[in-house]
Every structure is written in structure tokens, then in C-alpha cells.
FITI-628183 format. One record per residue (C-alpha): residue in three letters; x, y, z. Coordinates in steps of 0.02 Angstrom, whole numbers, padded with zeros to 5 digits, always signed. Example, Ala and Ser with C-alpha at 12.3 -4.5 7.8 and 13.67 -1.06 7.14 Angstrom:
REM FITI-628183
ala+00615-00225+00390
ser+00684-00053+00357
//
This chain:
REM FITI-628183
unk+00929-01154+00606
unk+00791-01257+00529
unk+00730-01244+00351
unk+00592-01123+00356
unk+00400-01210+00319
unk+00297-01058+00254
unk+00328-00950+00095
unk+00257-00806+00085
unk+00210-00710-00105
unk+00203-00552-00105
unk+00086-00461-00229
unk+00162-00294-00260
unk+00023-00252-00381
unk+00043-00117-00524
unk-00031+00063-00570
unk-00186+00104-00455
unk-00281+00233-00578
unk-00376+00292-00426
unk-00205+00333-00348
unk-00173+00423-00503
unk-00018+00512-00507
unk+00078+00417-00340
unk+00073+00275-00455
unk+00141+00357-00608
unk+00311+00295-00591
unk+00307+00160-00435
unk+00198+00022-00411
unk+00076+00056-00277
unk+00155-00057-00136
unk+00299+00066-00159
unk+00203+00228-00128
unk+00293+00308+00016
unk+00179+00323+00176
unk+00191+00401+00335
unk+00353+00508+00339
unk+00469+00376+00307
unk+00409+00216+00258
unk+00334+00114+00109
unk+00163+00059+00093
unk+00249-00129+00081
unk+00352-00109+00244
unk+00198-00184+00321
unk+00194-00329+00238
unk+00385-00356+00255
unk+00380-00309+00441
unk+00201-00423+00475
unk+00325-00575+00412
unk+00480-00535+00504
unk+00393-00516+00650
unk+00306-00667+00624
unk+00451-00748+00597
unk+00444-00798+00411
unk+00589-00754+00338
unk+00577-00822+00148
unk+00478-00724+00045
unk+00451-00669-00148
unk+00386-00510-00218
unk+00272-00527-00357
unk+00308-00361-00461
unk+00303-00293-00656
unk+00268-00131-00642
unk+00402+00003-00642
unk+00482-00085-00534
unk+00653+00009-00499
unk+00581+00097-00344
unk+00524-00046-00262
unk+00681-00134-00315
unk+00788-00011-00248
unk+00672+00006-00088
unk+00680-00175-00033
unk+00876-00185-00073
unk+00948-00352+00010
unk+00792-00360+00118
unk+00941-00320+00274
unk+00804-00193+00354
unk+00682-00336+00385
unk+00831-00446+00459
unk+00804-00570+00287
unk+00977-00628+00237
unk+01026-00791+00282
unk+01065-00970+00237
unk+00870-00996+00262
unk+00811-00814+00242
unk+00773-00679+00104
unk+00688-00596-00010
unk+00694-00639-00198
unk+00597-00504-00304
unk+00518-00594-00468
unk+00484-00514-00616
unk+00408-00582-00768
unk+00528-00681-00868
unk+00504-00761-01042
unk+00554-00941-01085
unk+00532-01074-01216
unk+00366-01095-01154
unk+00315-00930-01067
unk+00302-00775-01177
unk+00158-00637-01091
unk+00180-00537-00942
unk+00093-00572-00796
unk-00094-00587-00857
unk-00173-00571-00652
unk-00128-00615-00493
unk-00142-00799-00483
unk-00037-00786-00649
unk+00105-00704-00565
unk+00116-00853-00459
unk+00067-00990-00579
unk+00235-00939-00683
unk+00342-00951-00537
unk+00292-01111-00478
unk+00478-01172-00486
unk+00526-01051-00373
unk+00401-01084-00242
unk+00412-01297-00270
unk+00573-01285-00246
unk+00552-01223-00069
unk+00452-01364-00049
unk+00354-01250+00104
unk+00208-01347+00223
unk+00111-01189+00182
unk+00099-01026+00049
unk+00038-00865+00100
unk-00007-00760-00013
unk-00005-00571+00024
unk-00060-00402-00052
unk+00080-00276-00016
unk-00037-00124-00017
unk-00137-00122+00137
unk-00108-00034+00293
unk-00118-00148+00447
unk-00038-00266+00607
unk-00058-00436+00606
unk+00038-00595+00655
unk+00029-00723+00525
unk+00083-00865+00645
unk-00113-00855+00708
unk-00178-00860+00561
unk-00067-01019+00496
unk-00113-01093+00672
unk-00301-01081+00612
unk-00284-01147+00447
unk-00198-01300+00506
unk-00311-01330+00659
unk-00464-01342+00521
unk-00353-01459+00400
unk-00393-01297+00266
unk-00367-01326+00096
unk-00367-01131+00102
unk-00406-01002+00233
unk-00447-00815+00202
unk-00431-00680+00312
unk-00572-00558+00324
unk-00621-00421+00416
unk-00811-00358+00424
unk-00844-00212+00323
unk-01008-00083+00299
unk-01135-00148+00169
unk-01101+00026+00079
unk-00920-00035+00026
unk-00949-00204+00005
unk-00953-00189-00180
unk-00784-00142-00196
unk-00719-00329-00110
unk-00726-00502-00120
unk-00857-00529+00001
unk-00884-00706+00107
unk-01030-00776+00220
unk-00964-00862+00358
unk-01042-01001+00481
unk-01010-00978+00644
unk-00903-01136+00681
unk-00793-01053+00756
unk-00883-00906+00855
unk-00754-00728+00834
unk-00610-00838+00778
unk-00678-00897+00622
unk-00813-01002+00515
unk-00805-01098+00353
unk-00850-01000+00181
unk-01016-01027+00128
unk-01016-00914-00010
unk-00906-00800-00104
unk-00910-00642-00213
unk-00824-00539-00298
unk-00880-00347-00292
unk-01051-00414-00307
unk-01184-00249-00305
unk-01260-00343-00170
unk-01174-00491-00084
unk-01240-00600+00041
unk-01096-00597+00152
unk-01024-00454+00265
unk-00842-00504+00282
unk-00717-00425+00162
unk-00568-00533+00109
unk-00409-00447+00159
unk-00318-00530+00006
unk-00220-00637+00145
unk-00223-00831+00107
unk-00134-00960+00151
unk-00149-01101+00043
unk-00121-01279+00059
unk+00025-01315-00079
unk-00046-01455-00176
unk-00229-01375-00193
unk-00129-01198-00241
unk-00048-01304-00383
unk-00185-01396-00442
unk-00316-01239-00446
unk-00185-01130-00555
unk-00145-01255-00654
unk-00337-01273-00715
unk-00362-01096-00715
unk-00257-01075-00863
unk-00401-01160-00971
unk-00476-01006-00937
unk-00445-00805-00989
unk-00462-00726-00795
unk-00336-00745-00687
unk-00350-00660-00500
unk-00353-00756-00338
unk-00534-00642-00296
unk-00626-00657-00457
unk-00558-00833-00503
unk-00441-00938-00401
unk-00562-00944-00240
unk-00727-00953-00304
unk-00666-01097-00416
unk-00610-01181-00260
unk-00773-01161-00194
unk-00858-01257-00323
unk-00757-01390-00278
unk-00805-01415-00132
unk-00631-01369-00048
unk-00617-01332+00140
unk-00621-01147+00129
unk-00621-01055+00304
unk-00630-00871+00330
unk-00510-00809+00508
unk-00581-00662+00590
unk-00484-00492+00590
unk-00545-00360+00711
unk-00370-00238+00680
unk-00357-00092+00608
unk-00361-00127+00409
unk-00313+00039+00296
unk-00359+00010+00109
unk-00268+00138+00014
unk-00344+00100-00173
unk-00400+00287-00202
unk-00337+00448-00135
unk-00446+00490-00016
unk-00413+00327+00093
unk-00220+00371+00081
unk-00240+00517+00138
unk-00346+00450+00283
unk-00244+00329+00313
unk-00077+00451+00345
unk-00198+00553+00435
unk-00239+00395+00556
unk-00064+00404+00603
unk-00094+00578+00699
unk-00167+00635+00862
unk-00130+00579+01046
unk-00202+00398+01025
unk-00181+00356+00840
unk-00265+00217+00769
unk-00085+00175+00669
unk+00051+00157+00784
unk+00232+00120+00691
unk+00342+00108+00828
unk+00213-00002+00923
unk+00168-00107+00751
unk+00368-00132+00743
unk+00362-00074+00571
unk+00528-00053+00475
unk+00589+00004+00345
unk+00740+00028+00235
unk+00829+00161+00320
unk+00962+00173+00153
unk+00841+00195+00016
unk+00846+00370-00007
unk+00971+00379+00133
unk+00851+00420+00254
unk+00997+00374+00397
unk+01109+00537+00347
unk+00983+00668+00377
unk+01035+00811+00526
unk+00877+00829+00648
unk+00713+00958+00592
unk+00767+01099+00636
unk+00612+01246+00675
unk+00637+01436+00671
unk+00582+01556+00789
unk+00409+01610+00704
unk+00378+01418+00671
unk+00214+01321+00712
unk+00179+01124+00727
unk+00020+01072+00792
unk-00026+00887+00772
unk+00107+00828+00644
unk+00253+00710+00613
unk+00388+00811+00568
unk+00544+00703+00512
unk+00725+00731+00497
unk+00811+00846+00365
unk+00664+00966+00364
unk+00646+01149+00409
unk+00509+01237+00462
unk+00500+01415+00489
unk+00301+01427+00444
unk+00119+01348+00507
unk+00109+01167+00484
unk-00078+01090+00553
unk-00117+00903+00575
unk+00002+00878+00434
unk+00140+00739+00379
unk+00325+00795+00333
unk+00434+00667+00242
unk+00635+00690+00258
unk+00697+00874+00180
unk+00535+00981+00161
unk+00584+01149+00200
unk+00441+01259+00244
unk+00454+01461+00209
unk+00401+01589+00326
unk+00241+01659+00308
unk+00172+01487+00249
unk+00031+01388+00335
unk+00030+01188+00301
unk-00129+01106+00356
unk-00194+00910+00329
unk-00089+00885+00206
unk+00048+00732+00170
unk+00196+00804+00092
unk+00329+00692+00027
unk+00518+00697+00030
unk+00622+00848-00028
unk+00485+00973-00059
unk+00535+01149-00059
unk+00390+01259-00025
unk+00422+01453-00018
unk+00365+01606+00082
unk+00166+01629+00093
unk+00103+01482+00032
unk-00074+01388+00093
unk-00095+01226+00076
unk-00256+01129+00127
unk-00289+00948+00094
unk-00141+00908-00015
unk-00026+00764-00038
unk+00143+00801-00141
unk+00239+00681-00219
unk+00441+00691-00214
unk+00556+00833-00256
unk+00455+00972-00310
unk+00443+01168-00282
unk+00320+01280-00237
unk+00383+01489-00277
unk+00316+01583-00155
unk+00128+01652-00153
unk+00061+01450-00191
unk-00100+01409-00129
unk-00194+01234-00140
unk-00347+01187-00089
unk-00447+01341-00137
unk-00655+01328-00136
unk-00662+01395-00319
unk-00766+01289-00429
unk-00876+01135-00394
unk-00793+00949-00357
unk-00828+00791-00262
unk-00665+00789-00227
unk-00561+00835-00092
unk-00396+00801-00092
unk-00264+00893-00207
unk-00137+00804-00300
unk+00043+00862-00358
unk+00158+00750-00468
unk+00319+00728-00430
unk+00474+00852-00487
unk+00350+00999-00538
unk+00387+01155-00514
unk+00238+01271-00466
unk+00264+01465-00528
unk+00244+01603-00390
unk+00072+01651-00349
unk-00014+01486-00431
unk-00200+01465-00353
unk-00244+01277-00362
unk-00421+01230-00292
unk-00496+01089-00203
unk-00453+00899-00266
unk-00350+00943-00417
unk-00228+00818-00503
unk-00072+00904-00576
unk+00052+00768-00671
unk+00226+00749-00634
unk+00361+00862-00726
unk+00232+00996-00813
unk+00352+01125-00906
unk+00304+01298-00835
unk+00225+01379-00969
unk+00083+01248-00953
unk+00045+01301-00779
unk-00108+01420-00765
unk-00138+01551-00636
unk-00295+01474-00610
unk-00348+01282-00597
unk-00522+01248-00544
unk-00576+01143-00411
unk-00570+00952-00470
unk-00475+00999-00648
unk-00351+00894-00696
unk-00183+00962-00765
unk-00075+00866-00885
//
């Protein structure tokens, strides 16, 4: 087997606050998604079907889950003589002290690691999007321009735009790709259209030399920083062309849409066909018996996985591992994660669940009572939710609330801590 060329960082990234309580206790690569998986798992399966197989995860914050998720990185095929995963956490030294101050300062202080892989090429990766690509075109493209760096972007409405790093591209190279001509970061108004995807693959040296002068200065992220410092050098920056499906799951509202994306007869996320995997230990997901459904039970549009039982109404919905669902109860667009017990007569509209909690019979969620932009519901992990408990539309509950905090009433939008 030949020594791999390409190392790929991983940027596991830390609390989301607009993911609220999901990233409470787990970074928000290692928010569970889609019944079974990670948000991660993408990343990790992109590369191993890609076939790069030595790869670092950037991570500092509460990091157990994601540690214990990844494991020996077996599920992704990554042990090896010239294959694995090697999870970095900050460290302190005689010359190091702080934790990781940004992203490019997660990989500035583990330059040792990655020169001592000596790779032709670094690819640098955010582990919390949602999507299917093959890196191996994108490296292809950056070495047929002689990049110092090339960014992959996808086109995005002008009404988000604010929220990315936006680029204007020539059109060198027609739908494959141009070269940057500007860059900005969550500009109110940028010139360009296409988003970065927070994929780059870097030419070592240049990577070296740019985070090496960054730390003159007191802002360290590849968006705000690294690249448009590169661009005032004059670097060759290129921008490759993404036309996929891209799911950005920064708030709550595009999680949820992005679990819902995996329903319907044509879904526009497709994990057997992506060839996503996951670790099928972690939470040993492998020693679950089949769903089983009693006799007054209804599915209708939903992924229903193993270990659960239904004997209720469940609606365009997503069941992780070990929900049990009581008679009498009526699920609908909802996203409800593993080992939820949910009694007899509950409702539940527009909700997404974190792990191991219970719902007493009589629960209802998603209730138009009150006034709120919001529409999605929120409940912390390892709650417990008294009988009859009326919740309305887009509340957050935190995880582990004693029960004599719960009221009978929460208002649409309220927030319960």
C-alpha cells in the first residue's frame, strides 16, 4: 500500500447557540441525525469513499460523545499501517498555553502532526454539514490550476448570503470553476453569489506560511482571516463549483429540514445511496431486535428504526433506535432521538427530542397558544415531562429540569430552564 498524499482536518466545531440545547453536552458535528447517524458521518464517509484514509479531528468541546462516536474509526474502514483517525484536542506545552483561539488556530497548534505526514495536499473540512461529495474531484481541480488554495462553493440566494463567506468567481472555468476575485465574510451585501462550503484544500507550504503570520494578529478563522489574507497576497485562489445537495444545520430550523429532506418517495438525502456510515457500536445500535408495530399503529412517511415500538400515529416523522410510542398518541414532523419513551395520548407537532427522556401520558407539543417566530419545539435531553404538560409552538426546554419546575403551561416560543 502506498503512503497516503492528502490529509484531511477535520473541524468538529463547538457549541452552536442557535442549536441551543443539541449542543449542550456534544459538539455540534456529534449531533445525532437521521435515525442513526452523526452529523460527522458525512464527512468521515465523503473521505473513505474518496479514498483518504488519514485524517484528524479538530475538537475541544465536550468532546466525550464525539470521542466515543468515532471509536477506532473501524466503521469508516480507517485502521491501518497508512490509515486512521487521530482525534486532537488542545494540549498545553512549554510554549502553548490557550485553548484553541479559532479555526485556523486549531490547526496552527498541530502543525507537527500534520508536517509530519509530510501530505502533497491538506483538506480542510467542517464536520457539520449535510452533503455527498467526492473529494478526489475537487483535489483533481486544485492541482490542474497549480492552486495555492481552492474553495468549494456552492451558489446560494442573496437573502442568506450574509450568513457565509461569500466569493465572486471568473468564469475560467465555465460550471467547473473560476478563480476568486473577491472574498467576504458575512458581508450585509457581498458582491459575490457563491457560498464557501468551508471545504479547502490547501497547498502545504502556503497553509504554513499564512498561519504562521496570522498569529501577529488576534482573529483566527480560515473565513474571516486565513483566506482573505491570502487574497491580499495575491495567492492563486480558485473557487470549484458544487451543484449537490448542501444541508447547513447552524440553527434549528435547518436541522429539522434537513432530517425532514431525508423523507418522501424521492428524497433529496439518500444514505444508503450517499454510502454513508456510521458507527454501528456507539450506542450499540447493532443489538437492537427489529420495530415492532401494534395492531392500532400508524406510519405514514417516516423512518422508523430498530428497537422501537409503535402502537400510536406517527406522520412524516423520524424515530431513532428505542422510542416506544403509546397508544392513543399521534407523532407528526417531528425528529425524535434515541430511547424516548412517550406515553398514551400524547401530540406532538414540530418537535425534535434529544436522548432518553419521558413524556407521561396526556403530553402535547406544538400547541398554537401564544405568539412566536418560531416553529420548532425543543426538548433537552433526560427530562422528564409530567402527565398532561401543554408545550406550544417553538419552545426550548433544557436538559434534566427537576419536575417541580415544569409548568402546566409554556407559551409558544418560552424558554424553560
Amino acid at each position: 500500500m502506498l503512503k497516503p498524499t492528502t490529509l484531511a482536518m477535520i473541524l468538529a466545531g463547538g457549541r452552536a447557540d442557535e442549536l441551543n440545547v443539541l449542543t449542550y453536552y456534544r459538539p455540534k458535528a456529534a449531533v445525532p441525525y437521521g435515525g442513526f447517524a452523526r452529523v460527522i458521518d458525512f464527512a468521515l464517509s465523503n473521505l473513505m469513499n474518496s479514498g483518504i484514509e488519514q485524517i484528524a479531528i479538530l475538537s475541544q468541546y465536550r468532546s466525550y460523545s464525539l470521542i466515543n462516536h468515532i471509536g477506532t474509526g473501524a466503521a469508516w474502514d480507517m485502521i491501518g499501517r497508512f490509515r486512521g483517525v487521530s482525534i486532537l484536542p488542545p494540549f498545553i506545552d512549554s510554549e502553548q498555553q490557550d485553548w484553541y483561539r479559532g479555526s485556523a488556530d486549531a490547526v496552527y497548534k498541530n502543525l507537527d502532526f500534520v508536517q509530519y505526514h509530510n501530505p502533497e495536499e491538506i483538506l480542510i473540512l467542517s464536520g457539520d454539514h449535510i452533503y455527498q461529495m467526492d473529494y478526489r474531484d475537487v483535489i483533481a481541480y486544485h492541482h490542474e490550476k497549480g492552486a495555492d488554495l481552492t474553495v468549494v462553493c456552492k451558489k446560494v440566494e442573496k437573502a442568506r448570503a450574509s450568513r457565509f463567506g461569500m466569493a465572486h468567481l471568473d468564469e475560467e472555468d465555465g460550471d467547473r470553476g473560476g478563480k476568486l476575485i473577491t472574498y467576504q465574510e458575512k458581508s450585509e451585501n457581498p458582491e459575490g453569489e457563491w457560498s464557501s462550503l468551508t471545504v479547502l484544500c490547501f497547498k502545504p507550504r502556503v497553509l504554513y506560511q499564512v498561519l504562521e503570520e496570522n498569529q501577529a494578529d488576534d482573529s483566527f478563522e480560515f473565513g474571516r482571516d486565513i483566506i482573505p489574507r491570502l487574497m491580499r497576497q495575491g495567492s492563486r485562489i480558485y473557487g470549484y463549483k458544487f451543484d449537490g445537495y448542501w444541508g447547513y444545520t447552524r440553527t434549528v430550523k435547518e436541522y429539522w429540514s434537513a432530517n425532514m429532506d431525508l423523507l418522501g418517495d424521492q428524497p433529496l438525502v439518500d444514505l444508503e445511496r450517499w454510502g454513508i456510515r456510521t458507527n454501528l457500536d456507539h450506542r450499540e445500535l447493532r443489538d437492537y431486535q427489529p420495530a415492532l408495530f401494534g395492531r392500532d399503529a400508524e406510519v405514514c412517511n417516516s423512518l422508523v428504526y430498530n428497537g422501537c415500538v409503535v402502537e400510536g400515529t406517527v406522520k412524516n416523522s423520524i424515530l431513532f433506535p428505542g422510542v416506544h410510542i403509546g397508544s392513543g398518541s399521534v407523532i407528526e414532523d417531528s425528529v425524535i432521538f434515541f430511547s424516548n419513551i412517550i406515553g398514551k395520548d400524547c401530540s406532538f407537532n414540530k418537535l425534535v427530542s434529544d436522548v432518553n427522556t419521558v413524556y407521561e401520558d396526556g403530553v402535547q407539543i406544538g400547541i398554537n397558544h401564544g405568539e412566536t417566530d418560531r416553529e420548532i419545539a425543543v426538548v433537552g435531553w433526560n427530562n422528564r415531562v409530567p402527565a398532561g404538560t401543554k408545550l406550544g409552538r417553538g419552545v426550548t426546554v433544557s436538559p434534566r429540569l427537576d419536575r417541580d419546575k415544569w409548568p402546566a403551561l409554556l407559551e409558544a416560543g418560552r424558554v424553560l430552564r
